[in-house]
BAZALO-76253 format. One record per residue: residue number from 1; residue in three letters; x, z, y of N, C-alpha, C, O in turn. Coordinates in nm, 2 decimals, m for minus. Example, Ala and Ser with C-alpha at 12.3 -4.5 7.8 and 13.67 -1.06 7.14 Angstrom:
1/ALA/1.32/0.78/m0.57/1.23/0.78/m0.45/1.32/0.78/m0.33/1.42/0.85/m0.33
2/SER/1.28/0.71/m0.22/1.37/0.71/m0.11/1.29/0.79/0.00/1.34/0.80/0.11
//
This chain:
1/UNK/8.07/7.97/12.46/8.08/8.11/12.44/7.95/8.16/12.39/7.86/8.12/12.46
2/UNK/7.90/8.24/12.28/7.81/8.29/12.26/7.81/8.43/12.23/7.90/8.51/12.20
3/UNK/7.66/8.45/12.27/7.63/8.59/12.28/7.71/8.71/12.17/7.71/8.83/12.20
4/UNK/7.76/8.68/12.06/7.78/8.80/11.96/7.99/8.76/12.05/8.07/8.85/12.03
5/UNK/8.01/8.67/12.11/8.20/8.67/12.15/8.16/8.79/12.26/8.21/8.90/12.27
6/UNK/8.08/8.74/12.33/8.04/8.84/12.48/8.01/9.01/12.41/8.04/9.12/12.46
7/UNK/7.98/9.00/12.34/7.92/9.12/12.30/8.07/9.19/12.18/8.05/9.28/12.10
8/UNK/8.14/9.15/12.19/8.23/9.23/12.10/8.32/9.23/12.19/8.35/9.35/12.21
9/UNK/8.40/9.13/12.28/8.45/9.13/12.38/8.46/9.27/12.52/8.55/9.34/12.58
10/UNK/8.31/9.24/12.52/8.26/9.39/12.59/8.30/9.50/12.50/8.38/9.59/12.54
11/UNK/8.25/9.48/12.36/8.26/9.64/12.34/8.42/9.68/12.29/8.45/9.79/12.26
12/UNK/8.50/9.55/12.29/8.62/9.58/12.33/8.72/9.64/12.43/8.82/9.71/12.41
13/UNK/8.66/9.59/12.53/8.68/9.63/12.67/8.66/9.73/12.69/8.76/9.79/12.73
14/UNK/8.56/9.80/12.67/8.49/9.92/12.68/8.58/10.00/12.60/8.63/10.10/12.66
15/UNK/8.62/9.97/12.42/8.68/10.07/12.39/8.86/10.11/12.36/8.92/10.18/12.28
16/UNK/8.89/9.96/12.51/9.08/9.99/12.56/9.03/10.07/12.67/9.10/10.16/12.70
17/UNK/8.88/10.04/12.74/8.90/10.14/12.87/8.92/10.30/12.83/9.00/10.37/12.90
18/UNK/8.85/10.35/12.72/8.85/10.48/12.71/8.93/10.55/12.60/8.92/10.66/12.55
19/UNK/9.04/10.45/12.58/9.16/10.48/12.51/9.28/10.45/12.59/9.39/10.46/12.53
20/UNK/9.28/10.41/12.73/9.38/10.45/12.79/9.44/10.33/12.80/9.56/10.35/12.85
21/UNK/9.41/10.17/12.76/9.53/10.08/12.66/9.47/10.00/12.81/9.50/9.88/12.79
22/UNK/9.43/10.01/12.92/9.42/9.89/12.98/9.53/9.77/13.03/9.50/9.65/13.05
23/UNK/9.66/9.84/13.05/9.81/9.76/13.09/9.87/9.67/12.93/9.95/9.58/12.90
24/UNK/9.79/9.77/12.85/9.88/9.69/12.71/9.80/9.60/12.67/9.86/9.52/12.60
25/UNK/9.70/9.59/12.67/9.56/9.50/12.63/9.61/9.36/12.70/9.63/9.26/12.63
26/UNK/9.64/9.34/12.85/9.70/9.29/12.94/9.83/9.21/12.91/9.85/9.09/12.92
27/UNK/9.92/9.32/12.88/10.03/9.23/12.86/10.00/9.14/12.72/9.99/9.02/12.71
28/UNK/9.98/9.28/12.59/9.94/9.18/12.49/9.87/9.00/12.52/9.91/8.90/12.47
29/UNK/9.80/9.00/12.60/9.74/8.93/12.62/9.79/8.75/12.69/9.76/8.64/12.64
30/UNK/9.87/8.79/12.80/9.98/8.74/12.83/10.06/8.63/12.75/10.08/8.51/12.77
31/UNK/10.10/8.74/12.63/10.20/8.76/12.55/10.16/8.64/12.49/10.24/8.55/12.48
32/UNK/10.02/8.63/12.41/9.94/8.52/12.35/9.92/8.43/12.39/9.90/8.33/12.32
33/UNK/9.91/8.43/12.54/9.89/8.29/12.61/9.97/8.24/12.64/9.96/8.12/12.68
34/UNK/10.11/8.31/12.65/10.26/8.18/12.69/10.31/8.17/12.54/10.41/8.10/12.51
35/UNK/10.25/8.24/12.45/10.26/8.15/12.34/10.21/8.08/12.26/10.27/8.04/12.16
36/UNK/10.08/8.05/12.31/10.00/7.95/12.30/10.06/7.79/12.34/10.09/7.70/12.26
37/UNK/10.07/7.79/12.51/10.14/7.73/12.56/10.21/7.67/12.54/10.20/7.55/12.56
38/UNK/10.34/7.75/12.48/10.50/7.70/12.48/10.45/7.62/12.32/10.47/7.50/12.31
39/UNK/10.41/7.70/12.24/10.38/7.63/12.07/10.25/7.46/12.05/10.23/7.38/11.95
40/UNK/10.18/7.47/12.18/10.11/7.37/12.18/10.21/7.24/12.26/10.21/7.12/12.24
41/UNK/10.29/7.32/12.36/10.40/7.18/12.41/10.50/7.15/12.29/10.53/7.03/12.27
42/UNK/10.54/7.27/12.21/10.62/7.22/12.11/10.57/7.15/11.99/10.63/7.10/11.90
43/UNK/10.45/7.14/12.00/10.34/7.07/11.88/10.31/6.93/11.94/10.27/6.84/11.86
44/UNK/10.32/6.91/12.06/10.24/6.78/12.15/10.38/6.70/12.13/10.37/6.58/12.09
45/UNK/10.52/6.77/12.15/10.65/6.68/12.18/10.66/6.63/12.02/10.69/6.51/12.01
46/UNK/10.66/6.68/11.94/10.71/6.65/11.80/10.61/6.53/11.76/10.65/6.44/11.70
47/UNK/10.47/6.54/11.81/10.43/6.40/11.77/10.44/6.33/11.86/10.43/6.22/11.82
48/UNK/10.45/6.34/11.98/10.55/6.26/12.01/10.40/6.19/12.14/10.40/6.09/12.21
49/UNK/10.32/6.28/12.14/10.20/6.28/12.23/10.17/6.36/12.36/10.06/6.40/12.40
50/UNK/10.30/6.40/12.42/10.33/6.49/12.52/10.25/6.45/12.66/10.31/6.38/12.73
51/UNK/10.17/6.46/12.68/10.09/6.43/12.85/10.06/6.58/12.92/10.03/6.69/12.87
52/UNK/10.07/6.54/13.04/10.08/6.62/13.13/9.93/6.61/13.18/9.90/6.69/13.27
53/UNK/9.84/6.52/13.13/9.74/6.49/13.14/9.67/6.59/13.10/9.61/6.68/13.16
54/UNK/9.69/6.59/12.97/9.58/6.68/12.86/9.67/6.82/12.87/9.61/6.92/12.84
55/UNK/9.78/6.83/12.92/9.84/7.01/12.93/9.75/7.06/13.06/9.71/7.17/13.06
56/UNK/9.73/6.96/13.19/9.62/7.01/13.27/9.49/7.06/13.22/9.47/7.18/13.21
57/UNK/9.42/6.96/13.20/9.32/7.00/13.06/9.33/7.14/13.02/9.26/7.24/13.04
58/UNK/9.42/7.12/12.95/9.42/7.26/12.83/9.50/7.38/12.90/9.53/7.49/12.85
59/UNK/9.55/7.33/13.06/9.59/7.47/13.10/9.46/7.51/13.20/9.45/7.63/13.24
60/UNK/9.35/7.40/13.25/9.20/7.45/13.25/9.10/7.55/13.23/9.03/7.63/13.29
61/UNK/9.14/7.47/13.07/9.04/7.57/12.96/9.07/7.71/12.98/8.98/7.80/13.00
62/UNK/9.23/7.73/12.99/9.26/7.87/12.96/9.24/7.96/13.10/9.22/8.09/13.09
63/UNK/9.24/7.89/13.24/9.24/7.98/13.31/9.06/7.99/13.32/9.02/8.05/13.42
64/UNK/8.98/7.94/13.24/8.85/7.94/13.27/8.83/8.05/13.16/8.72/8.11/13.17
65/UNK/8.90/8.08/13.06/8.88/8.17/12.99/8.90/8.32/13.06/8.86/8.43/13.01
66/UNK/8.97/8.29/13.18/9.01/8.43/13.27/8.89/8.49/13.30/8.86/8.61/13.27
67/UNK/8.80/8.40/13.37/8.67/8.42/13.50/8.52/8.45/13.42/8.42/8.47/13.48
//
């Protein structure tokens, strides 16, 4: 992560807080990550490289993207 992602991020945040959008920012959000998910298992099965190994992994990354 680098400083100009943090810094637009913020001033993102900053300008759903003072427009009221904090629950839609949220679900939008959601919305992107179970379809992230669902389109990366449907991309892993077709080649035919499906591990439960690397979906830990990469369901990691994402909850590290939460904190």
């Amino acid at each position: 992560m680098t400083k100009e992602n943090v810094f637009w991020g913020g001033l993102m945040g900053l300008s759903a807080y003072f427009l009221g959008l904090l629950w839609e920012l949220l679900y939008c959000w959601t919305l992107l990550m179970l379809i992230d998910i669902v389109t990366g298992i449907i991309s892993a099965c077709m080649r035919g490289e499906f591990s439960s190994k690397a979906m830990k992994h990469g369901l990691f990354h994402k909850t590290a993207d939460i904190s």
